[in-house]
N, C-alpha and C positions, 0 to 999 in steps of 0.2 A: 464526335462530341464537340460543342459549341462551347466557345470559355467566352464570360461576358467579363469584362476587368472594369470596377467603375471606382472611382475617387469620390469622395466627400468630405470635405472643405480640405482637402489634402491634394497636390499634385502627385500623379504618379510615375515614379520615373521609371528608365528605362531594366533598373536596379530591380526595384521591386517588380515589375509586369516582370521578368524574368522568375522572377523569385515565386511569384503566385501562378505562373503558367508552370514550373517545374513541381511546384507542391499540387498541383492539379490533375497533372499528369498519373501522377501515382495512386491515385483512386478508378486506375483503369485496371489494377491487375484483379480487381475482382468479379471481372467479368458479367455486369448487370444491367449492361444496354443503357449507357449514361448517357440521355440527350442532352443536357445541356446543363455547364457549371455556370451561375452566377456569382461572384466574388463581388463584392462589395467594401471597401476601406475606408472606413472614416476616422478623422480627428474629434473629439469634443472636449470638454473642458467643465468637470465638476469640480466645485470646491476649492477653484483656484489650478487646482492639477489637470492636465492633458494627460489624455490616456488613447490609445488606439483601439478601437472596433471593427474587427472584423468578420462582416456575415457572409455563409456561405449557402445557397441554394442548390440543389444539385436534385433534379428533373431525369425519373427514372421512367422506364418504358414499362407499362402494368404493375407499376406498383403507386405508392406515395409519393411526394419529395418529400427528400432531406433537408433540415435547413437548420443552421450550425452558428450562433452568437458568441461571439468570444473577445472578451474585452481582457487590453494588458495596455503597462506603459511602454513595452515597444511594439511597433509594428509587425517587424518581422518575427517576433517570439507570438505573436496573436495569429498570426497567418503559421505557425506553425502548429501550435494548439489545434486551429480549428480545423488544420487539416487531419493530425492527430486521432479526434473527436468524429471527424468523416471518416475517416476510414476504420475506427473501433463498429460503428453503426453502419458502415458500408459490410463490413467479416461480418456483423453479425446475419444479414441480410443472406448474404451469401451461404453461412453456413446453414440456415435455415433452410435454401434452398437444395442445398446440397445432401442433407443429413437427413432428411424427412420424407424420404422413399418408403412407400409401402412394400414389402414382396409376398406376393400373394396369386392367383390365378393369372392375375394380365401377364407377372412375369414371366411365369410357365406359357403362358400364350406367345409371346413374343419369343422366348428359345425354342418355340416349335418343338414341346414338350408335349405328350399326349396327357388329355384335360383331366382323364377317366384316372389316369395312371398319378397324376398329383395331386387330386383331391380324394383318390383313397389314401394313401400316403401320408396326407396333414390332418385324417380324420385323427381321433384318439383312440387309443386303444385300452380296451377294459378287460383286464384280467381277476378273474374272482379267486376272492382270498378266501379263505373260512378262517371266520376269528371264536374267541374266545367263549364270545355272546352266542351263540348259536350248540354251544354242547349242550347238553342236559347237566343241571345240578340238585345236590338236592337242598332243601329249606336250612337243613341244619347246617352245613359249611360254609352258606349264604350269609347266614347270621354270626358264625364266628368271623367270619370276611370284614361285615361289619360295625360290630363290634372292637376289632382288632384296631381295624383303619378309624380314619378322620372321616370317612363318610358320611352325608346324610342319607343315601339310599343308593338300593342296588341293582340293575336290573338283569334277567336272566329266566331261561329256559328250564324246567322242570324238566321228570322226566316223562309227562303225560303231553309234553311239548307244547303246553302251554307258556305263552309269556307273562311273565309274574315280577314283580317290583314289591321289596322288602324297604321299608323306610322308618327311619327313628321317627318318633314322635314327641311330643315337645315335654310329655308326662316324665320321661326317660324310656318307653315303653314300644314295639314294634308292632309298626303295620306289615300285614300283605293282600297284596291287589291279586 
């Protein structure tokens, strides 16, 4: 990793390159192929007031760069932020990378798993149920059903096994289909 240290209208001494080479450093434990840190320190002066800015670029191998603004009145609390701020959006990088594994046939291919033998395995399995809907009933316990309930309509099996649908009507009065 390349660390570029630059001043702007500021000297930088030997205090702080220490201080910005060691908070530098610390954006390696997240393992993302950093080619090169540019750190940038400037002084300016709004309003009467001096305040410290410091930018941080940070040049990743196959991905984007980073690039980090952070303005305070002191130097070294800004170069702490923005390292801060680097490395929240360095973990998230990471964790993306890390957390976003598919497992699916390649895995079983790479554990030298037989193909045939995993993908009957992850099929689904359908087991039939016989429900309710499928007895035979007749018209008249249909209609005390509902009547009884909130119901608008019912549907259900005779016993000519036919499918047949009982529904109120808006008279107070019942259909059937």
């Amino acid at each position: 990793m390349n660390i570029s240290l630059t001043g702007r209208h500021l000297e930088l001494t030997d205090a702080i390159k220490a201080h910005m080479n060691t908070s530098v450093e610390t954006l390696n434990k997240f393992h993302l192929d950093i080619i090169s840190v540019n750190v940038v320190a400037s002084a300016q002066t709004k309003k009467g007031k001096e305040h410290s800015v410091v930018e941080l670029v940070i040049n990743l191998a196959h991905k984007n760069s980073v690039v980090i603004k952070q303005n305070d009145d002191d130097l070294y609390a800004a170069i702490d932020l923005a390292t801060s701020r680097a490395q929240k959006a360095l973990r998230r990088m990471h964790d993306k990378d890390v957390g976003h594994h598919k497992v699916g046939l390649n895995a079983a291919k790479a554990e030298n798993i037989d193909v045939k033998v995993a993908t009957e395995s992850m099929e689904d399995e359908i087991v039939p149920v016989e429900l309710e809907l499928y007895k035979p009933r007749e018209v008249e316990d249909v209609l005390n059903d509902l009547k009884e309930g909130g119901k608008m309509f019912e549907i259900f099996i005779d016993h000519d096994g036919k499918t047949r649908v009982l529904y109120k009507r808006h008279d107070e009065k019942f259909g059937l289909y």
